[in-house]
C-alpha positions in Angstrom: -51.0 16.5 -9.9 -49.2 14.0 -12.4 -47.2 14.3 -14.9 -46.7 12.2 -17.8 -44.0 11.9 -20.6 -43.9 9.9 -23.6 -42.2 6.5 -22.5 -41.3 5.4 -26.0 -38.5 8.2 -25.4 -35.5 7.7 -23.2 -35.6 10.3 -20.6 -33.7 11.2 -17.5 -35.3 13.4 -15.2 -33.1 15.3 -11.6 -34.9 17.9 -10.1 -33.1 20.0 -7.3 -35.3 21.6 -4.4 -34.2 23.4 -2.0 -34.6 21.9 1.8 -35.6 24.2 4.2 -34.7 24.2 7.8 -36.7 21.9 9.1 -35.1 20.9 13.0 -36.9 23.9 15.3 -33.7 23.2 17.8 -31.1 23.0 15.9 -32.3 25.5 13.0 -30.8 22.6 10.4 -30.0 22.2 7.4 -28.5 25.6 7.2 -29.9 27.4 4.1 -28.4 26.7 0.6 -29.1 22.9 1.9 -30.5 21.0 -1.4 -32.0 18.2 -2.4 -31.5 16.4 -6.0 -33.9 13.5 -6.9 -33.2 12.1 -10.3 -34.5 8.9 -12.1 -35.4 7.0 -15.7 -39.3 7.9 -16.5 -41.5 5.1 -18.0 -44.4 7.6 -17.7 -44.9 9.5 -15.1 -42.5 12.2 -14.0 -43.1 14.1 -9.9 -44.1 17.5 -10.7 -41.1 19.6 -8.5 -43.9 21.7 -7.0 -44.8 18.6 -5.5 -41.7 17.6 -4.2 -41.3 20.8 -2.7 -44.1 20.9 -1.0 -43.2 17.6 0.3 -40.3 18.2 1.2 -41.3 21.3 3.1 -43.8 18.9 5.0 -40.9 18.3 7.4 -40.2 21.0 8.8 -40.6 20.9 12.4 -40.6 16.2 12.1 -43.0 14.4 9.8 -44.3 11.9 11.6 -41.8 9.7 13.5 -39.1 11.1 10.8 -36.8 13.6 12.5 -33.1 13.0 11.3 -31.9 14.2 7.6 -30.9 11.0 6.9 -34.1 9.3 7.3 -35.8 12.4 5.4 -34.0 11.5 2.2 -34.6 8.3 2.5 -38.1 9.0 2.8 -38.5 11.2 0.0 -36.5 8.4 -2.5 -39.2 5.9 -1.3 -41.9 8.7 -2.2 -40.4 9.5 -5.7 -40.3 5.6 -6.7 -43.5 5.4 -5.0 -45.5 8.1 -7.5 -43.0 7.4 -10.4 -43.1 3.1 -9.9 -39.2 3.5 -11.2 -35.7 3.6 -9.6 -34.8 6.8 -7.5 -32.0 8.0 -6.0 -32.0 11.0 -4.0 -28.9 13.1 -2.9 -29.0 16.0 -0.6 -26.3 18.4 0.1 -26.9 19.7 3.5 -25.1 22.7 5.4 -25.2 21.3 9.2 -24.5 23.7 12.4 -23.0 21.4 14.7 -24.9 21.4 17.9 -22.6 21.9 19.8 -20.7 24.7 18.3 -17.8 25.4 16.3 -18.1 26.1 12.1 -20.5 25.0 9.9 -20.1 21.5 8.7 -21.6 20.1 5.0 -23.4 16.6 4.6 -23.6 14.4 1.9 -26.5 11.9 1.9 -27.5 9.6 -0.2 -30.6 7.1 -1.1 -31.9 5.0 -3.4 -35.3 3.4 -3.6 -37.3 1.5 -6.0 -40.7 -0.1 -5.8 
């Protein structure tokens, strides 16, 4: 599904999804983990169903991507991707460290343009 806006209009769009846990070892990100994708519309704006469902595609690794890092980074080249503008995409992630001791939160941060 896309969605358009009018491009004669200045617009800024963030959407904030919620990252599941996606390691099956680890059980990270912890829930309350999110991820905020935000960017300048010429015309087309990501539907947030869609990038929640994409970013529920990885739990469990999608394809060779398994670190949180690379998964944000991956999901900023999607948005730009679909959108053909500028994205940045900023997660705040609740981590259990894996080997023990309290919970830990995680900052990362992509950008990604076409």
């Amino acid at each position: 599904m896309i969605r358009t806006c009018d491009p004669s209009v200045s617009a800024f769009v963030s959407h904030v999804v919620p990252i599941p846990e996606c390691c099956p070892v680890s059980k990270n990100p912890r829930p309350g983990s999110t991820v905020r994708v935000s960017y300048l519309p010429k015309n087309i704006v990501v539907p947030v169903e869609v990038l929640e469902e994409r970013v529920r595609g990885y739990v469990g690794g999608f394809e060779s991507i398994r670190g949180m890092e690379e998964v944000i980074q991956d999901v900023a080249r999607w948005c730009a991707k679909e959108t053909g503008v500028r994205v940045r995409a900023v997660a705040d992630l609740i981590i259990q460290p894996p080997y023990g001791g309290p919970e830990q939160t995680m900052r990362v941060s992509a950008r990604a343009s076409v």
